[in-house]
C-alpha angles and dihedrals in degrees: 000000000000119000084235098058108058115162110030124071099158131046130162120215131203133212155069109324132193122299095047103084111228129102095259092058089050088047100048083045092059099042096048084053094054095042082054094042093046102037112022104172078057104124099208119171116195122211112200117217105219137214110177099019119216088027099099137062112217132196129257090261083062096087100175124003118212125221104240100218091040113104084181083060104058092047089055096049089048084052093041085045091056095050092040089080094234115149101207138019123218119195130208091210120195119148098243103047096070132066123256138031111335085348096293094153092087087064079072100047095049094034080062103064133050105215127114112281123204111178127197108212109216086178124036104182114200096195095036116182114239092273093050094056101051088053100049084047089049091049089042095049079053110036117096091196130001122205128204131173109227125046084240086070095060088045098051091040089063103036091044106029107019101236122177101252087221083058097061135066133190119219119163119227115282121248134199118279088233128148123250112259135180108246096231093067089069101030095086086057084064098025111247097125114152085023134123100218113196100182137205121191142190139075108310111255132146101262097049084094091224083144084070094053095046093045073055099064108070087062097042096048088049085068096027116029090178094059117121132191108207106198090198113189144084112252108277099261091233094059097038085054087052101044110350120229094333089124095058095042088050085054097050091052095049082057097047085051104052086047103250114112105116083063098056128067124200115208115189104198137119092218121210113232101266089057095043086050087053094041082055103049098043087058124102097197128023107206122194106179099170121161094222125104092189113054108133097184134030112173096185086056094055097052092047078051089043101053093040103262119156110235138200108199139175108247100257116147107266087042100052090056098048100041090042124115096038090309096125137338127272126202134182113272119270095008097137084170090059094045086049084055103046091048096053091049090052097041098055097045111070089178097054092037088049093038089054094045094051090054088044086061097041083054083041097062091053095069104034117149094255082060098052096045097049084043086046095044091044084051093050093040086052092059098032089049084050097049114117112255104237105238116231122258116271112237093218113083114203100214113228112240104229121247131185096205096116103029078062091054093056100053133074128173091288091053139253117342116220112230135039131197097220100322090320104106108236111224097193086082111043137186138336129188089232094066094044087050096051086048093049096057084053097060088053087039105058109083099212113030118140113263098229094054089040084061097047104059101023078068098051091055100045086042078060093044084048105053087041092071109102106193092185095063090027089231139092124250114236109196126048136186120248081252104058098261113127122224101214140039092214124030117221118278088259098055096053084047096059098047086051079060098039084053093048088050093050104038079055105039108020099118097223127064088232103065093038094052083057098050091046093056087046097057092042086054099041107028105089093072093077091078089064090054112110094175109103092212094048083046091053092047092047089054089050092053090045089047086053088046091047090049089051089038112027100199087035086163089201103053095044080059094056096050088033084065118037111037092071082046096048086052094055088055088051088059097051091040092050134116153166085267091020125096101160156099108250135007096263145050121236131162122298089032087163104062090074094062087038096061096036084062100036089048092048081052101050084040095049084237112143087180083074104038082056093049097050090046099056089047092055086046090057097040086055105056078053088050094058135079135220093270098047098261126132108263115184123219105268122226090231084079095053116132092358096133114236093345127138121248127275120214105236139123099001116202133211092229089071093055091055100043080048098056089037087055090047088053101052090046087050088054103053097032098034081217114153090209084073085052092047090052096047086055089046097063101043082050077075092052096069095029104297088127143096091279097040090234132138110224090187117105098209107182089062110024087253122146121201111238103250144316109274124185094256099048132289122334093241086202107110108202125180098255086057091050093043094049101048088045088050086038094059088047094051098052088035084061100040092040088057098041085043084054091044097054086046088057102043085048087054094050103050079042 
């Protein structure tokens, strides 16, 4: 590793990559060489963004390729980047490489990871549609450093945009690192001895002007006979696939009609970098005639400029900065007269053609590859070096009192709505039994609330649980309208799942007769249903809710029935789920993964069965090595994983949800093992509760007793619902309780020590 370059060792860089034949694969592909050349104890890792997968055949640098088109893709690759152990990504950005509108799809891909970003911006649009801009914005908010290639770029960046100009760096295209030779040295190799080339380059494409240059020619080969336009370039492959080779066919007539054909050649090639270089330098003239003002960033400009060529040039951006200063010759779009003029004139001067192309090359040494890569790696080093070290987790875990303020908030006489825009309810959405049955287990579950206000809103939810009942169709509705109306006639299984619990709970824990008489009738009246459940999560829940009503009612004959029954079945799933790395129910992974584990151990328990207990056990066991990062720290299943068969989790959008299912499993695995490890995991995840968590941030809202709705990528979800709320305040119940019965084993042990 270079002196120069002191902190970072891996990267991984994204773009096109040779084979694919576009500029920005030529582009990633050089710059990948140079990185190597310059640095070559420099890991770096290429991922190749791909538009017809399975049509190229990378090199060995290209370690994954992404399907352009595939949001799934770029997910993956942001999960395979962070365990790759790279420190910093650095993005070849250009719109249409990338999936989605405007190619928003690579906002997924880099919101994904953590490390450091630097982008190069190959196209900096200064009237960007809608699309554009949010993903310029998107790219911008992530970005560490940007990197553009013409001062107008930075311009443009902070008066459209408003980037911050520290953010932004500016680094010209890099050119070869090639010797100045005299073109008649390499024309004989494409025989053009005894020829004046003036050479255009670049994938074929309406909006390169070679019109202007052809309608030239007449003018020009009245002066110079000998003069030849070489047209040198395969057919760009997006608009051979719309209308096949009809451009190049429409050029070659124009030739044919204004009598010069003879005087321009047509190469059809997609040239690899060695031969452009010699094309280049056998060439007299470079010509880029191209129609857009705009255009920030020409490659093939830069390497005519790199190897000395002298270049006449329409006045488009990047053009207008590099050619600038007597370094080439600019002329108005469009003006074939003008082209006609500037190429006589060059021509026909050996002194001025060769003057200009000497101070082309001088400009040209300044941005060889070697120097962008040692400009681009000082650049990386600067923000990895900066990065915050992440502190090691306390052991010591500061319990979280519960409080019921903004469960309160976010109930009225009906009962507790479900979402919430920042910690304002949002009516729009109403009310669902899930989350009343949730708030009903709390009011059983906090130790010292007064009674009074206990009563109060223990009432109001079961009054929910209650109306929900439908006896027509023998099931609870789940959703209802702000103004009382339900939407359904029948809730999901889950959902009745989880208010068989929410009755057992509360038939075992509420703290006055009267609530738990009425629990106790509920269940017997509902209940049954449990057995017609074929969901495995609203099965697990149902079991909870029968161990809490045996435990009310031991002989419940009911209950007994429901753990009696699926645990044997959830068992059999686990043996035709199972395999080698796959220790679990069912194929995929969902929300609330630990409840199953949970109620396989608590009923073995109630049943006196140790077969379950261990199998609950080993589940949890399994679930939780896909629960941990890198670094040890409780990571919850994201959504983002759901339904993807026997694959492993990604990491977005955790949920608070996961973390309390997680600490309730563990208790229930301390309890019936007596094992400190299932203390140390509870504590774990709470621990992500209050920023013990990939993005070190608490989502606990500790004045109030509020909980954020989940870690996203990009930061919290500043949204509060009422399953978040609910989660963190069960949560704090459930590791209050296990952290006093833990202390109290300690202390017995000491004492019969």
């Amino acid at each position: 590793m270079a002196a120069d370059v002191e902190t970072i060792s891996h990267i991984a860089l994204i773009g096109n990559f040779l084979p694919r034949k576009c500029g920005i694969a030529t582009y990633t592909t050089d710059t990948y060489t140079a990185l190597r050349g310059r640095y070559p104890d420099l890991r770096v890792d290429v991922y190749a963004m791909d538009d017809h997968p399975g049509r190229y055949d990378y090199p060995a640098a290209v370690v994954a390729a992404i399907p352009q088109q595939d949001r799934s893709a770029y997910i993956a690759t942001a999960r395979a980047i962070e365990a790759s152990g790279a420190q910093a990504i650095w993005l070849q950005h250009e719109y249409g490489i990338f999936g989605g509108a405007a190619g928003e799809h690579i906002l997924a891909l880099l919101d994904r990871s953590t490390l450091p970003l630097i982008v190069t911006l190959h196209t900096v649009l200064e009237k960007p549609s809608a699309s554009e801009r949010e993903v310029m914005e998107g790219l911008l908010r992530r970005a560490s450093k940007v990197i553009v290639m013409a001062e107008r770029g930075v311009e443009i960046l902070r008066r459209v945009y408003g980037a911050n100009p520290r953010s932004i760096v500016m680094i010209p295209h890099g050119v070869p690192d090639r010797a100045f030779v005299d073109p008649a040295l390499l024309k004989p190799r494409f025989g053009w001895e005894g020829r004046q080339v003036i050479l255009t380059f670049g994938l074929l494409a309406p909006g390169k002007g070679i019109e202007t240059v052809i309608e030239a020619m007449p003018a020009v080969v009245a002066q110079h006979p000998d003069a030849v336009y070489v047209v040198l370039g395969a057919t760009h492959p997006n608009l051979v696939a719309h209308e096949g080779e009809v451009y190049r066919q429409r050029l070659k007539k124009l030739a044919a009609d204004t009598g010069v054909s003879g005087n321009v050649a047509f190469i059809d090639a997609f040239v690899d970098h060695n031969d452009l270089i010699d094309y280049l330098q056998a060439a007299d003239l470079y010509v880029t005639p191209y129609l857009n003002p705009a255009q920030i960033t020409s490659g093939t400009l830069s390497y005519a400029v790199g190897v000395g060529k002298a270049v006449i040039s329409t006045p488009y951006v990047h053009a207008t900065e590099i050619l600038g200063d007597g370094h080439g010759v600019l002329v108005d779009f469009r003006d074939s007269a003008a082209f006609a003029r500037e190429i006589n004139d060059l021509l026909g001067n050996d002194r001025n053609r060769n003057r200009l192309s000497a101070r082309a090359y001088a400009r040209g040494r300044t941005m060889i590859w070697p120097v962008l890569a040692e400009t681009a790696m000082k650049e990386l080093d600067l923000i990895v070096a900066q990065q915050p070290q992440r502190l090691a987790q306390q052991s010591a875990v500061k319990i979280l009192p519960p409080d019921i303020a903004a469960v309160e908030r976010m109930s009225d006489s009906t009962g507790m709505l479900q979402h919430s825009i920042y910690s304002v309810p949002d009516r729009r959405h109403g009310y669902c039994i899930d989350d009343n049955a949730r708030a009903l287990m709390l009011m059983s579950a906090i130790p010292d609330l007064d009674s009074v206000l206990r009563d109060k809103w223990m009432t109001i939810y079961a009054s929910f649980v209650q109306y929900a009942w439908n006896p027509d169709k023998r099931r609870f509705r789940n959703f209802m309208n702000f103004d009382r109306t339900w939407c359904e006639e029948v809730g999901s299984e889950d959902s009745n799942g989880r208010t068989l619990w929410a009755l057992g709970v509360t038939a075992r824990d509420a703290k006055e007769r009267k609530h738990r008489d009425w629990a106790t009738a509920m269940f017997d009246l509902t209940a049954s249903l449990a057995l017609e459940l074929g969901s495995p999560r609203a099965q697990s829940f149902a079991m909870l809710g029968a161990v809490a009503m045996l435990e009310a009612s031991p002989g419940h004959q009911l209950a007994r029935s429901i753990l009696e029954r699926f645990p044997d079945e959830h068992r059999a799933l686990l043996d035709v789920a199972r395999r080698p790395e796959w220790e679990w129910f069912e194929i995929v992974l969902a929300y609330d993964n630990a409840r199953l584990p949970e109620a396989m151990i608590r009923a073995g328990v109630a049943l006196g069965r140790r077969d379950l207990i261990a199998t609950g056990v080993d589940t949890l066991e399994w679930i939780m090595a896909r629960q941990t990062s890198p670094d040890g720290r409780f990571r919850a299943v994201g959504s983002e994983s759901f339904g993807r068969e026997y694959a492993d989790p990604l990491p977005f959008d955790q949920q608070p949800l996961e973390a309390q299912a997680t600490i309730n499993a563990c208790t229930a695995a301390y309890e019936a093992t007596g094992e400190q490890r299932w203390y140390d995991e509870a504590m774990r995840a709470y621990r992500w509760f209050l920023g013990g968590n990939d993005l070190d941030l608490p989502l606990a809202s500790v004045q109030d007793g509020g909980c954020f709705d989940g870690l996203m990528p990009t930061g919290l979800n500043r949204n509060q619902g009422a399953e978040s709320i609910l989660a963190l305040q069960l949560a704090s119940c459930a590791i209050s309780g296990l952290s006093k019965r833990a202390a109290s084993v300690a202390g017995t042990e000491r004492a019969v020590a």
